[in-house]
N, C-alpha and C positions, 0 to 999 in steps of 0.2 A: 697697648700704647707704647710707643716709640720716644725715645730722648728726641727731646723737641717737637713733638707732633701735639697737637691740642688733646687735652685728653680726652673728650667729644668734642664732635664738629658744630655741635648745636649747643650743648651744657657747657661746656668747658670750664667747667669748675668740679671738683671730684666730692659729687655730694654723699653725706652720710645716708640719704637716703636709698640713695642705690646700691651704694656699698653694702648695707643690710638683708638688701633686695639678692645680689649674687651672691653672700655669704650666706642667707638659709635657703634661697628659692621660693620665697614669698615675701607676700608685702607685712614689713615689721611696723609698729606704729610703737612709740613712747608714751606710756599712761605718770600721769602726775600722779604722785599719792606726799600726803602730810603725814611724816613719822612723829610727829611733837617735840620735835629738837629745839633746840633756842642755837646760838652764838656766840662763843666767848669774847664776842666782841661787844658784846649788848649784857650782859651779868656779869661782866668786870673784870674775869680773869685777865683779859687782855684791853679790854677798853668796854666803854660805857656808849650809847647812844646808835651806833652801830655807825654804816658807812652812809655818808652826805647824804644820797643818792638812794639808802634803800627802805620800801615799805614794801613786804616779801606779798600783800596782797595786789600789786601791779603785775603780779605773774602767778599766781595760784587761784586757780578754777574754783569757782566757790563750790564745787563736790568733795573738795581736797579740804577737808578740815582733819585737825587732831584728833576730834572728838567723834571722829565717822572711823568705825573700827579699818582698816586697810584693806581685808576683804573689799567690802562697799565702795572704798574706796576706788580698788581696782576696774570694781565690775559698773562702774556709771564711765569709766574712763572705756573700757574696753567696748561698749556696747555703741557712745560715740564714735569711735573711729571706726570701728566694723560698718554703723549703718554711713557713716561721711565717705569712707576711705575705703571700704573692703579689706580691711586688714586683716591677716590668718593670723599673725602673734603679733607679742607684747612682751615692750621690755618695760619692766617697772622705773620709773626713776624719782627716788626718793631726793624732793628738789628742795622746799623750804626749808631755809637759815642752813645749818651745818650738819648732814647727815651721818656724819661718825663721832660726834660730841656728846659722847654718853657710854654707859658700862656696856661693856661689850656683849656682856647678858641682853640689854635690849638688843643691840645689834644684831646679834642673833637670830633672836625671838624674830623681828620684824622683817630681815635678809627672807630669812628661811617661810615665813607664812608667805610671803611675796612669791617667790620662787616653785612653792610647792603647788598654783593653779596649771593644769597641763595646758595652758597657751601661753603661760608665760616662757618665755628663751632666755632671760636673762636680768641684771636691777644693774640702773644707770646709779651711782651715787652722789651726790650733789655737798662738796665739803671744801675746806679751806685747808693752805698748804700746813698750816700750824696747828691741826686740829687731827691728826694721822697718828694713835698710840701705835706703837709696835703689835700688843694682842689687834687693834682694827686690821692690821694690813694682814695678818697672819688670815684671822678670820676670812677675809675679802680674797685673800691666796686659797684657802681650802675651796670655797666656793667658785672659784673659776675652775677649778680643777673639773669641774660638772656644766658648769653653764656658764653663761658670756658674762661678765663684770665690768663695769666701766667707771672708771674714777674721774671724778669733773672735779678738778680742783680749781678755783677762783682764784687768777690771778691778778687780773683785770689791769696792771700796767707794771711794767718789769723797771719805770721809775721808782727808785725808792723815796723820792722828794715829793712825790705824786703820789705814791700810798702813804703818807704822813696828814701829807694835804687834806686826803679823801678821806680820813681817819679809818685808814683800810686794820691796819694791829697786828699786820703781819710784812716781811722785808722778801725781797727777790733772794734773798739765800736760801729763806726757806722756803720759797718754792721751789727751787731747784735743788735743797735737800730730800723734799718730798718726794720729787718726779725719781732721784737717783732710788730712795728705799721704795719706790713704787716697780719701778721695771726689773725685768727679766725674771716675772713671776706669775706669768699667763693673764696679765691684765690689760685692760686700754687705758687708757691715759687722754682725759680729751682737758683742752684747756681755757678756761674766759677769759675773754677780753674785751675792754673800752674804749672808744673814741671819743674824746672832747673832753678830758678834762681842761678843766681848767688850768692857764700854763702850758697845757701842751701842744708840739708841734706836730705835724705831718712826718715831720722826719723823724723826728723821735720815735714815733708808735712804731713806723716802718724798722728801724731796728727789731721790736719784735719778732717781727717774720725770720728773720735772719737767727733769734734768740730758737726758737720753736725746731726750723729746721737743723740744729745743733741737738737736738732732744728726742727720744724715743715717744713722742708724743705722739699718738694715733688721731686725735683731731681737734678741730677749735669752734668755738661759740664767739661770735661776734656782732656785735650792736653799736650802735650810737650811746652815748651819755643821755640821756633823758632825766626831770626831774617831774616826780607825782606829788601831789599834797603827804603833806606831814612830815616831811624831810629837808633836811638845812639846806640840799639843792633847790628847791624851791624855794626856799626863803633868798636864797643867794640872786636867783630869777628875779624875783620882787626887788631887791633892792641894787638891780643894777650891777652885783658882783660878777656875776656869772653871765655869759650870753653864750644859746647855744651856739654849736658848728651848724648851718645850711643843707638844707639835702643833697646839693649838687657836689659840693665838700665832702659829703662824708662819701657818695657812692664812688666818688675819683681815687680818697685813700683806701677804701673797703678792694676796689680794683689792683689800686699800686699796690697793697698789701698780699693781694693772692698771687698775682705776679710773683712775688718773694717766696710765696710758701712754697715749700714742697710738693709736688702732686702726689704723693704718698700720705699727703694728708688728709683726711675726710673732712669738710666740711658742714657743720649742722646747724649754726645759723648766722644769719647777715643780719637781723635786725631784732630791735625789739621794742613793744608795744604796750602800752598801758589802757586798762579800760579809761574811758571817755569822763567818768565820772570823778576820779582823781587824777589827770592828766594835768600837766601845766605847760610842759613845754620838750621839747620841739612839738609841734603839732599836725604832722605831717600826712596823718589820717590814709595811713597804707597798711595795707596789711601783709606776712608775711611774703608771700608769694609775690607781691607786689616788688616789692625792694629786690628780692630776691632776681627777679627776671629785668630789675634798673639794673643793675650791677651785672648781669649777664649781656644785655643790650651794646654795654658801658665798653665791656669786654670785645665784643663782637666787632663794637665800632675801631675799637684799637688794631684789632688783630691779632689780641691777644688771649691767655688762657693760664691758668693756674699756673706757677710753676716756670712762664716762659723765660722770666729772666734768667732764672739757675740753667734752665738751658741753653738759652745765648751765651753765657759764660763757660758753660763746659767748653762748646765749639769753641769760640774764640781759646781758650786754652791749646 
């Protein structure tokens, strides 16, 4: 790819998928596995009741329990995507609540059994920026020194009035304390984020892009605000507090946002989804791929592609 050239003439957006695809020479697939972590956001150390917004079973496969030893785990996940996808590896990614919040002895223990099946390539970690001891990243450091590591910190909006709001229990500084004792120590760095809270604007989030491409951040997670049963977002739906953002809304900012990002960023998602059964709202009944190819359409219609602003800005420079 060329400064200013689309980075495909058909994807134009630099997905993680493919990235993983040139970086081993086959098709890599992400197995969820449940390590038995909790939250310090939810047992008190840092807050109680957790974030408006989350009930961690809106996104964990009911194979993925704590009590299915991680083996098992692995191998209901691996054996999906093999017969769905054709996939030759597997990167573990230990996703429910906070995966380095605990003695680094588990950490270990659970890194290391993941890592030690010969199709596994690597463990995605799914954790919060205030939840990163010194021995975790040390740990998380020897381990890439052998295999791929990926650190998903949650940041989900780089407002700090907005993670107050959200009862998120952690600040924009310490995410980007995090991201500093995270790099330049053979790790990825990928990062979340939200659209629609509540209070915010379009132009607000869009700052983000601009916050990320300032950052050795290797890639981002990104969805809509959704609210499932059993969370104060849904009750905030019910009583008229909250109303979502529109599909049409979110695929324009999800657009203007990759615009801003750097195309040195990978990509790993544009939306996300709740079973049907605790769903409350948006209700937009799409699934991955779906959103994913609204937003490439979106792009296509503009004439644009990840990254184009920053290049229009070079030239014009």
């Amino acid at each position: 790819m060329t400064l200013g050239e689309p980075i495909h003439s058909e994807l134009r957006i630099n997905s993680y998928g493919s990235y993983l695809r040139r970086r081993f020479g086959c098709r890599v697939s992400k197995v969820n596995v449940d390590g038995g972590f909790t939250c310090p956001n939810r047992d008190g150390s840092r807050g109680t009741g957790g974030c408006i917004y989350c009930d961690n079973s809106s996104f964990s496969p009911k194979e993925t329990q704590a009590l299915i030893p991680v083996e098992e785990q692995m191998a209901a996940g691996m054996a999906y995507h093999r017969a769905r996808l054709g996939s030759d590896k597997f990167i573990v990614y230990f996703q429910k609540y906070t995966n380095t919040y605990g003695p680094v002895d588990k950490l270990a223990d659970l890194y290391r059994r993941a890592l030690a099946h010969p199709d596994v390539l690597g463990i995605s970690v799914g954790t919060r920026p205030d939840s990163l001891s010194p021995a975790a990243i040390e740990l998380l450091t020897d381990l890439a020194r052998e295999h791929y590591v990926c650190v998903e910190l949650g940041l989900q909006s780089m407002d700090d009035a907005i993670l107050t709001r959200i009862n998120r229990g952690h600040t924009l500084a310490e995410y980007l304390d995090a991201v500093q004792r995270l790099s330049g120590r053979g790790l990825e760095i990928c990062t979340h984020l939200i659209y629609g809270f509540p209070g915010e604007t379009r132009s607000g989030f869009l700052k983000t892009a601009r916050l990320i491409a300032s950052l050795p951040v290797n890639s981002v997670k990104l969805h809509q605000l959704h609210a499932v049963e059993n969370t104060r977002l849904a009750e905030m739906y019910r009583d008229g507090s909250w109303q979502p953002i529109g599909i049409d809304e979110y695929v324009a900012t999800a657009c203007d946002f990759l615009e801003e990002l750097p195309a040195r960023v990978t990509v790993q998602r544009l939306y996300g989804s709740a079973p049907l059964s605790i769903r409350v709202a948006p209700n937009w009944n799409l699934k991955n791929n779906q959103m994913w190819y609204a937003v490439i359409n979106e792009l296509r219609r503009r004439g644009s592609w990840q990254g184009c602003r920053l290049a229009s800005e070079v030239r014009a420079a």
